[in-house]
Each structure stands twice: as structure tokens, then as C-alpha cells.
C-alpha positions as CSV (number, residue, x, y, z in Angstrom):
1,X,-9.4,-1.8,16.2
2,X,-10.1,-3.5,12.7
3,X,-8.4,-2.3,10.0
4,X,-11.8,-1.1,8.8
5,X,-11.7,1.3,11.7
6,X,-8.6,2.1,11.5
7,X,-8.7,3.5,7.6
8,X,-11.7,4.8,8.6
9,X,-10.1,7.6,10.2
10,X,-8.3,8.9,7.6
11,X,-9.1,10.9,4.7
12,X,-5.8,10.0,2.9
13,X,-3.3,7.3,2.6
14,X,-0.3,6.3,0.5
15,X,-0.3,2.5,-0.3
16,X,3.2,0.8,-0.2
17,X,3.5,-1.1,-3.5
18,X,3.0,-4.4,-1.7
19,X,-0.3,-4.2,-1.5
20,X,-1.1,-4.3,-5.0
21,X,1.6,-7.1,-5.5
22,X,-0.8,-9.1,-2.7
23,X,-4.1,-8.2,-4.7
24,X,-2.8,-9.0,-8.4
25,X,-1.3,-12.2,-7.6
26,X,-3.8,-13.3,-4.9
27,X,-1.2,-13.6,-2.2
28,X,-2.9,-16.1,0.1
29,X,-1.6,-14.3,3.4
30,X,-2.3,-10.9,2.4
31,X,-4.7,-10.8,-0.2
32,X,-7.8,-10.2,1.4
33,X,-6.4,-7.2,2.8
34,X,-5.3,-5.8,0.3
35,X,-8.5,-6.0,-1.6
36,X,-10.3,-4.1,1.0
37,X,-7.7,-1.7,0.8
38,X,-8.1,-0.5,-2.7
39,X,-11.8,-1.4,-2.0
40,X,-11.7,1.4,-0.3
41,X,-10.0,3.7,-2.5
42,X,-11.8,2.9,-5.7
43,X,-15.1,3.3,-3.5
44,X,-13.9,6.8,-2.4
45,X,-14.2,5.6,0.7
46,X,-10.3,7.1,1.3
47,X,-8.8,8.8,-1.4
48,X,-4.8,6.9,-2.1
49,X,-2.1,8.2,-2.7
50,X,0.8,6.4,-4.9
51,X,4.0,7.4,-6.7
52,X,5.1,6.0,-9.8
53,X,8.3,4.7,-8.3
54,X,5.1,2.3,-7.0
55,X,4.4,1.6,-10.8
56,X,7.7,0.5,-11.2
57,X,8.3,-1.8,-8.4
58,X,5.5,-3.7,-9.4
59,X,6.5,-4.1,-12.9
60,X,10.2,-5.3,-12.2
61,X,9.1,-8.9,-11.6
62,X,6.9,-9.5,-14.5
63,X,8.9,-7.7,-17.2
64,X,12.0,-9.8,-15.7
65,X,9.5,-13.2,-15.9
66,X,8.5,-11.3,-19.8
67,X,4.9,-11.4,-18.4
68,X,3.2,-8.9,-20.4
69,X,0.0,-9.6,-19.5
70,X,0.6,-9.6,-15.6
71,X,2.6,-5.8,-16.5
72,X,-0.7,-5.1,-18.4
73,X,-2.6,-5.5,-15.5
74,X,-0.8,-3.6,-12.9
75,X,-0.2,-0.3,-15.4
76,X,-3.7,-0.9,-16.0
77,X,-5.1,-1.1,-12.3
78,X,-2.6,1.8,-11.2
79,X,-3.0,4.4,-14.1
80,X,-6.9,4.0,-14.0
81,X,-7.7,3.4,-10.3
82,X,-10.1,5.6,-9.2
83,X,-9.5,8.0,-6.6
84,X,-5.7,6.8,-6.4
85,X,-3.5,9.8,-7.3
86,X,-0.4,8.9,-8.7
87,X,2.2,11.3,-8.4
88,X,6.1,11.5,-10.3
89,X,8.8,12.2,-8.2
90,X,8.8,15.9,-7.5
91,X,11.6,18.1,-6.0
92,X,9.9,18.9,-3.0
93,X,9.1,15.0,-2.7
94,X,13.2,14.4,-3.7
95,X,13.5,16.6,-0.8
96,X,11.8,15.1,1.5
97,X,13.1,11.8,0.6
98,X,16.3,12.3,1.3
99,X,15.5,13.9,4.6
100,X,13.6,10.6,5.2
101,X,16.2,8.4,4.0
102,X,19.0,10.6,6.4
103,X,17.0,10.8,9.8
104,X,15.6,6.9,9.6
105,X,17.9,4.9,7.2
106,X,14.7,4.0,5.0
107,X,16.0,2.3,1.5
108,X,15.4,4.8,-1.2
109,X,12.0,3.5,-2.7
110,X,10.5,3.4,0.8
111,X,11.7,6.8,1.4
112,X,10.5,8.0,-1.8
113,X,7.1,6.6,-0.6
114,X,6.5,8.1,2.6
115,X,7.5,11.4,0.9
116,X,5.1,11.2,-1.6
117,X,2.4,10.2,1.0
118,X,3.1,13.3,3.2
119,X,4.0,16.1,0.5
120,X,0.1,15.2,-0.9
121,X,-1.4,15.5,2.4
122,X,-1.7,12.0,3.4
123,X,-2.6,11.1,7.1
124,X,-1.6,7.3,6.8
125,X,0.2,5.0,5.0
126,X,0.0,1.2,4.9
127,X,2.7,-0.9,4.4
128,X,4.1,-4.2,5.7
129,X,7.1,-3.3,6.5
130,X,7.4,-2.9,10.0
131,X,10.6,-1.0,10.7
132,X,8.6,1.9,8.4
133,X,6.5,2.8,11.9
134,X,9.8,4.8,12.9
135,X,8.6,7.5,10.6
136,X,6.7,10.2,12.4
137,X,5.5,12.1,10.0
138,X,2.3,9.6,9.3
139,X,0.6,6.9,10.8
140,X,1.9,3.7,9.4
141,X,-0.5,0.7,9.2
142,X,1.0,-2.5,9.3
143,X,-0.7,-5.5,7.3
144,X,0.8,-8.1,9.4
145,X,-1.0,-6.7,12.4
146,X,-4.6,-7.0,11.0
147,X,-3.7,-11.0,10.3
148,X,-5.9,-12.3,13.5
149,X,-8.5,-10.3,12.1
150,X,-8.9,-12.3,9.0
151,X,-7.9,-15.6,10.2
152,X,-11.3,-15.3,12.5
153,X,-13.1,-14.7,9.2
154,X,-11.7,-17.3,7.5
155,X,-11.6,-20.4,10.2
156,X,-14.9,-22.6,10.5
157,X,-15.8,-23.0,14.2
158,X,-15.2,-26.7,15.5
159,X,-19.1,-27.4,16.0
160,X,-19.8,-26.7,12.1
161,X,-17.5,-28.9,10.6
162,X,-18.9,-31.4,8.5
């Protein structure tokens, strides 16, 4: 299955903080995906799910470069995104961090994210971080695994070169 497909299924999913570092500054692996991605969140396609820990992992690098206009963007895109619910860091989401971060050995932020994904009813959450699919609780999505999938896209077929 495409990733199409595959978010197709869901009603919900939390979005790892990596894919709007991919969108933002056009990451030329991932980019494309990631684009689709909120495509389909803004387009109420799926509704997304985010935390503001997400908020603040994507402003660490351009405050640290003093890019205030990259920041701009990203508090821009992830305070007004429509249909992405962004969501503070709760006790019951605290909670179920830290359960999270026990059973599976997560790192904090990552724990902090799959919590907040399943305390708001997500079904899904899409990441590319591998090692995440351990957690049980929701599907995880991988971005890496949807690369073939836009590589055909993208390559020109030998008999239509010029």
C-alpha cells in the first residue's frame, strides 16, 4: 500500500515533528511526503494531532541559527494549521509518557509524542523513526518505507529521455 492508502484508514494521526522540519526546509528526500501529509490534514482529509513539545523541536534550530523568519514560519504553520490540534502537555499525557518512556526506552520528546497521539484518540502516527514501531498502542507509519513510492514518481523512464 501507498501511503495514500495507508492514511486513508485513519481518522486521526499524530505527526512527529520531522515532518514539518522536511516540509519547511524542502528536505529533498522527504519533502514530498511530508507535503502530502499535512496536505491531508489542512484538507480535512485526516484530522492531526501535535503537541507543542512539536512546536519546540522545530524552533530549536532556527532560534540557535537567530533565524526569525524560518521560527516565524513554523509557529505560524503549526498555531494556524487547519484541522491540526495542538495540545500542551497534560497530566494524563505526562502519564502516559512516562509509561511509554518505561516499557519501550523512547527518548522523552518521542514519548511525549506518542502520548499525546493516543490520549486524543489518534489511530496512527507518522514518524521516521523506525525503532518507534515498538510501540503498540498505534500504528506507526514510517516515512522511509514510502521512499520507492516516490522515487517511481519522480524518475523519467529510459525511452523518454531527451
Amino acid at each position: 500500500m501507498g501511503l495514500k492508502e495507508d492514511l486513508g484508514k485513519y481518522g486521526s494521526i499524530g505527526i512527529d515533528s520531522c515532518v514539518f522540519i522536511y516540509l519547511i526546509e524542502n528536505n529533498p528526500e522527504f519533502a514530498d511526503f511530508a507535503e502530502f501529509v499535512v496536505s491531508a490534514v489542512t484538507e480535512g482529509r485526516v484530522a492531526g494531532i501535535a503537541s507543542t513539545v512539536t512546536l519546540m523541536e522545530v524552533l530549536v534550530k532556527p532560534l540557535r541559527e537567530n533565524n526569525a523568519e524560518l521560527a516565524a514560519l513554523y509557529e505560524v504553520m503549526l498555531k494556524g494549521m487547519p484541522n491540526l490540534s495542538m495540545n500542551s502537555v497534560s497530566v494524563p499525557i505526562a502519564l502516559k509518557a512516562a509509561e511509554i518512556r518505561a516499557k519501550y526506552n523512547f527518548k522523552t520528546p518521542d514519548s511525549i509524542l506518542l502520548a499525546t497521539t493516543a490520549e486524543n484518540g489518534g489511530e496512527a502516527f507518522i514518524t521516521n523513526e523506525p525503532k518507534l514501531v515498538k510501540f503498540e498502542d498505534l500504528d506507526v507509519l514510517i516515512l522511509k518505507d514510502y521512499a520507492p513510492e516516490i522515487q517511481k514518481k519522480t524518475q523519467t523512464p529510459p525511452n523518454k529521455q531527451n
